[in-house]
C-alpha positions as MATLAB code, in Angstrom:
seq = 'XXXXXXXXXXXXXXXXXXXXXXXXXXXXXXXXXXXXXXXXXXXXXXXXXXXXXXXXXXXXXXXXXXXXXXXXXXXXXXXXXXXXXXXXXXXXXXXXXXXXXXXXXXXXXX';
ca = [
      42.829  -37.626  -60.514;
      39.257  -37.600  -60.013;
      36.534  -35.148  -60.020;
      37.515  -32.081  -57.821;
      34.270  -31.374  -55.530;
      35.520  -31.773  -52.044;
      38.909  -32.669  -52.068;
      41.828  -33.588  -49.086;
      45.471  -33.443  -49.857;
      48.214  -34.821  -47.250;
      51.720  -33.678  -48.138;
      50.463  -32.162  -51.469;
      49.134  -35.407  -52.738;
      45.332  -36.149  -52.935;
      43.855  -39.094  -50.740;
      39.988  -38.394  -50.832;
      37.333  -36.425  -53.115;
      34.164  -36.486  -52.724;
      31.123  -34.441  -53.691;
      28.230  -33.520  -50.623;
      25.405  -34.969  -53.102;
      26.387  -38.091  -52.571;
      26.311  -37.816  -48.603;
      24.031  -40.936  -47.470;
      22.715  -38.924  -45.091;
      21.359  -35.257  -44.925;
      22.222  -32.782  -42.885;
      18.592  -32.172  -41.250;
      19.067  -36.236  -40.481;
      22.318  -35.287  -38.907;
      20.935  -32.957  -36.891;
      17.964  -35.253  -35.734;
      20.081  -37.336  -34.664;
      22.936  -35.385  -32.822;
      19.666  -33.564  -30.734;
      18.491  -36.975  -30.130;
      18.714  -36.553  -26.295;
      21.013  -33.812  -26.231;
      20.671  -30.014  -26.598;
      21.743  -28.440  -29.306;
      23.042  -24.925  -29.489;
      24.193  -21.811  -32.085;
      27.843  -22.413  -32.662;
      27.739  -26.373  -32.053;
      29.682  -28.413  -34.546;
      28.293  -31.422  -35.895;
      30.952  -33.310  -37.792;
      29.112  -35.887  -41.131;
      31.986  -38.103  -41.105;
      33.922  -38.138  -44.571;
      32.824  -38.040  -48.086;
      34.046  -39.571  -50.856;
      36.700  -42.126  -50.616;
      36.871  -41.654  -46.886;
      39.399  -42.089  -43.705;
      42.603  -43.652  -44.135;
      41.070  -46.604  -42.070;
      38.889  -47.146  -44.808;
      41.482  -46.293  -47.324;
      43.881  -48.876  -45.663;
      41.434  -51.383  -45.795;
      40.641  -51.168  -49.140;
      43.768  -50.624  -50.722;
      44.700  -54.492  -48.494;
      41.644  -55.700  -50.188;
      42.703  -55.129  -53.622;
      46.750  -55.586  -52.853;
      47.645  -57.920  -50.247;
      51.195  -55.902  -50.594;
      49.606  -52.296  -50.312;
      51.474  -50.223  -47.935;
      49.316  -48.445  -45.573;
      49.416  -44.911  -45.137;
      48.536  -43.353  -41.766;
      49.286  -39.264  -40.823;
      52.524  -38.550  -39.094;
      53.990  -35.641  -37.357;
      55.140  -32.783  -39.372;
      52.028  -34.025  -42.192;
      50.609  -31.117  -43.904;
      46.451  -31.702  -44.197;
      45.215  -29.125  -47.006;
      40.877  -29.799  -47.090;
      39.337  -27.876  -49.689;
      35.319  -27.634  -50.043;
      34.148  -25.864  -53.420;
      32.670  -22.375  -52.708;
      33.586  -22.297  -49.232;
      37.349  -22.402  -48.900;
      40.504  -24.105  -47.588;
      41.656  -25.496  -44.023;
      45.070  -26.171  -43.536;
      46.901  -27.802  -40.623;
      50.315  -29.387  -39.889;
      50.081  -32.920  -37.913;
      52.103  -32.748  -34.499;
      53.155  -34.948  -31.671;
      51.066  -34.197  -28.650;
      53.943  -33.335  -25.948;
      52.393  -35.945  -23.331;
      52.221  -39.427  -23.182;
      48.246  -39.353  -22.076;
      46.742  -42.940  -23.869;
      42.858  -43.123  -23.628;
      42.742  -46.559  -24.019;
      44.588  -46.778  -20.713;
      41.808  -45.081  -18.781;
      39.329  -47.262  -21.272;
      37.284  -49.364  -18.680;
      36.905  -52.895  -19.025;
];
């Protein structure tokens, strides 16, 4: 197991850690660039993307790269998500099946 720092557990078993000092980017560089023609507000959330060893799209990738027989891992309903950021706390959600069948990429213009 590596480091804890920033950490993200599916299903009780860690898939990323990461620390925010190693963030390629800073947060006042975030900022520029979200208010880069847009207004910014109290209360907006920016998201920085992930830290560490990232999304499960980069995970996925990856883990093909080094194993031609990995087996990918994407989340499912009923997943349990547990992120965990040293000193500020713990969010926890369960992964469920939206009740519609509403696809963006049908509406995606061509």
């Amino acid at each position: 197991m590596l480091e804890p720092g920033n950490e993200c557990f599916v299903n009780g078993i860690q898939v990323s850690v990461g620390n925010l000092a190693d963030m390629d980017w800073t947060f006042a560089e975030l900022i520029e660039r979200a208010s880069y023609g847009a207004d910014l507000y109290p209360g907006d959330v920016i998201g920085s993307g992930t830290v560490g060893t990232g999304c499960f799209l980069e995970l996925n990738g990856t883990g093909k790269l080094e194993d031609p027989g990995y087996k990918e891992q994407w989340l499912q309903p009923g997943d349990k998500v547990v992120m965990e950021v040293e000193e500020l706390g713990q969010l926890e959600n369960r992964i469920e099946k939206e009740a519609t069948d509403f696809s963006i990429l049908e509406h995606k213009k061509v």
